[in-house]
DRENSEDO-109824 format. One line per 2 residues: number of its first residue (from 1); their letters; for each residue x, z, y of C-alpha. Coordinates in nm, 3 decimals. Layout:
N
NUM = A = X,Z,Y  ...;
! end
This chain:
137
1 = XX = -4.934,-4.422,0.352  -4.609,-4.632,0.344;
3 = XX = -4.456,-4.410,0.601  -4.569,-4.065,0.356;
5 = XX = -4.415,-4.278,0.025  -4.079,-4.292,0.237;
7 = XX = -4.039,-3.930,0.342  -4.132,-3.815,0.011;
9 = XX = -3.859,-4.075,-0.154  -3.654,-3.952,0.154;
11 = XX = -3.675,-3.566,0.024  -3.643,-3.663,-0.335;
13 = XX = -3.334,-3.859,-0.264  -3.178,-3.538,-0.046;
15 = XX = -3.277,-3.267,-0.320  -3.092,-3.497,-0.568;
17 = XX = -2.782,-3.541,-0.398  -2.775,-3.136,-0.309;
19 = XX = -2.803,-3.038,-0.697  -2.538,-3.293,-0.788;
21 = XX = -2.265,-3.185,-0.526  -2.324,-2.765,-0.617;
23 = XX = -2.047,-2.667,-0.805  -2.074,-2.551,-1.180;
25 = XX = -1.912,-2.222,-1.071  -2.132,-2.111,-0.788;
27 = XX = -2.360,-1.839,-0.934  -2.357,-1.460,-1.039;
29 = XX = -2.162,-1.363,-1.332  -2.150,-1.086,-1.566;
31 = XX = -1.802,-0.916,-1.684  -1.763,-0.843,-1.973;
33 = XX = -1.798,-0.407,-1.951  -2.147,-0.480,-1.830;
35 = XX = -2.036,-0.277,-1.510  -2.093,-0.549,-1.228;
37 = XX = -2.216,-0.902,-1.148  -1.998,-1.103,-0.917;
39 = XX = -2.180,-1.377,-0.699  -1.949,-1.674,-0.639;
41 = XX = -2.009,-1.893,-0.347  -1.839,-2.103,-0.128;
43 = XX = -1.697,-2.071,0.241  -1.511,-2.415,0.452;
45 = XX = -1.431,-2.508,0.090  -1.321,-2.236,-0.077;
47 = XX = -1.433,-2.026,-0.387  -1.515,-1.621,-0.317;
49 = XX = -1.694,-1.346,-0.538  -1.888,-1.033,-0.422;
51 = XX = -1.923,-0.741,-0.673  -2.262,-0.620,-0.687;
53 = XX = -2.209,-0.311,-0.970  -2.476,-0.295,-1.219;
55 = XX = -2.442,0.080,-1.317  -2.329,0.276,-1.084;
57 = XX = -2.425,0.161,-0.709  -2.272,0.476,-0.555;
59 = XX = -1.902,0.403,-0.666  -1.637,0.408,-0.412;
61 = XX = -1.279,0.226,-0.402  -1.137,0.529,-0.466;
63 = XX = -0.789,0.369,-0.551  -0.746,0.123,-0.281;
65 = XX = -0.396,0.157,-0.169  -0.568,0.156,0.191;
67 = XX = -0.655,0.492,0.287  -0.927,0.368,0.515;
69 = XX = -1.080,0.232,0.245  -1.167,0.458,-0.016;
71 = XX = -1.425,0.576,0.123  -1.596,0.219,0.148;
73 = XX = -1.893,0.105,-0.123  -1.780,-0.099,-0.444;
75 = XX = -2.116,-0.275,-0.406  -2.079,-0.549,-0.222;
77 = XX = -1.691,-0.576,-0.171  -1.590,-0.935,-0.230;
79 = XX = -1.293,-0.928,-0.476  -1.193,-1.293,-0.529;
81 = XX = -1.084,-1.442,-0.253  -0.928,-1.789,-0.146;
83 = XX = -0.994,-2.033,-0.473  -0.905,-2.388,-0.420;
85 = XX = -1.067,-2.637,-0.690  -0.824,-2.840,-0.896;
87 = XX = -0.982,-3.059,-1.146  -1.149,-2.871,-1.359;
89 = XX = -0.992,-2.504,-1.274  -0.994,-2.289,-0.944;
91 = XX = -0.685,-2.178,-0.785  -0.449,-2.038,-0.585;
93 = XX = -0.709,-1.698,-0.523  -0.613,-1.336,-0.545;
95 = XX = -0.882,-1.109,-0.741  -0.887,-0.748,-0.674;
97 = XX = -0.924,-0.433,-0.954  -1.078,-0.138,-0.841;
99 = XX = -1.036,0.059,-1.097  -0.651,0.026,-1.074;
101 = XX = -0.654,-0.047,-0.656  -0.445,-0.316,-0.700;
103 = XX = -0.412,-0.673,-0.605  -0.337,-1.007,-0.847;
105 = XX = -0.296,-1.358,-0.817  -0.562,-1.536,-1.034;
107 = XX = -0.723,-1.856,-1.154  -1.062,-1.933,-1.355;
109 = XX = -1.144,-2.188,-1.543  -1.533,-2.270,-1.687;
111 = XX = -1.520,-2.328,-2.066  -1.706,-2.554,-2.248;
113 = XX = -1.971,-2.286,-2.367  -2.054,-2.182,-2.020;
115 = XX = -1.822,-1.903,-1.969  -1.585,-1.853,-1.743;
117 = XX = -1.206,-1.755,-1.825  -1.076,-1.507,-1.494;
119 = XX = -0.719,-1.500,-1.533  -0.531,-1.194,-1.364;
121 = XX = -0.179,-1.215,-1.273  0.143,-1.136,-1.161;
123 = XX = 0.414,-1.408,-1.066  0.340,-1.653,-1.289;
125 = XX = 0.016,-1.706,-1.502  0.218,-1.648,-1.865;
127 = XX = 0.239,-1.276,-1.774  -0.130,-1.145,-1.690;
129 = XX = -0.482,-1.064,-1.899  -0.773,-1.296,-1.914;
131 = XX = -1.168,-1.162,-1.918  -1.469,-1.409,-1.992;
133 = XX = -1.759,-1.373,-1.826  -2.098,-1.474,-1.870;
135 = XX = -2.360,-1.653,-1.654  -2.615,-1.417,-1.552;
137 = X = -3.002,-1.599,-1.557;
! end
């Protein structure tokens, strides 16, 4: 019985240090267009997000600057890549928009609400566009 009491305390213990070391961004978001969710996980410490489109699952990257690519699936692309976490912001990561093909250097930033501020940009972050996107349930 003492020996059962431990493992379960054991598991508890585990299970509770697991939920508090997930990071708040890791989940699938909404954008705002209502197009696609993006799933954001993490790889050897690093933030990425995979589009899964919402209406339209037969879109192509039809504007990739790659011409090997345009024929590929939206669905499923992952289109921010390389986020480093500083404080309370991610960093450093490119995001990718297919409907223009092109390439931008970005950070995001959860607000206090829930949402979470993508910033878009090129050179520096004064001269870019912002979306907010919501947490999909």
């Amino acid at each position: 019985m003492r020996q059962l009491l431990f493992s379960f305390a054991a598991l508890v213990f585990s299970m509770a240090s697991y939920a508090q070391s997930k990071d708040p961004i890791l989940g699938t978001w909404l954008n705002p267009s209502g197009e696609g969710k993006v799933e954001i996980y993490e790889s050897n410490g690093k933030f990425f997000g995979k589009l899964y489109l919402v209406k339209d699952k037969s879109k192509k990257d039809a504007k990739n600057p790659d011409e090997k690519l345009r024929s590929r699936d939206l669905n499923g692309i992952v289109l921010l890549k390389d986020f480093s976490k500083k404080g309370d912001s991610y960093e450093d990561g490119e995001i990718y928009d297919p409907k223009s093909g092109k390439t931008y250097s970005c950070k995001m930033k959860l607000k206090d609400d829930g949402r979470l501020d993508i910033r878009g940009f090129v050179g520096i972050g004064m001269f870019g566009r912002t979306e907010t996107w919501k947490r999909v349930k």
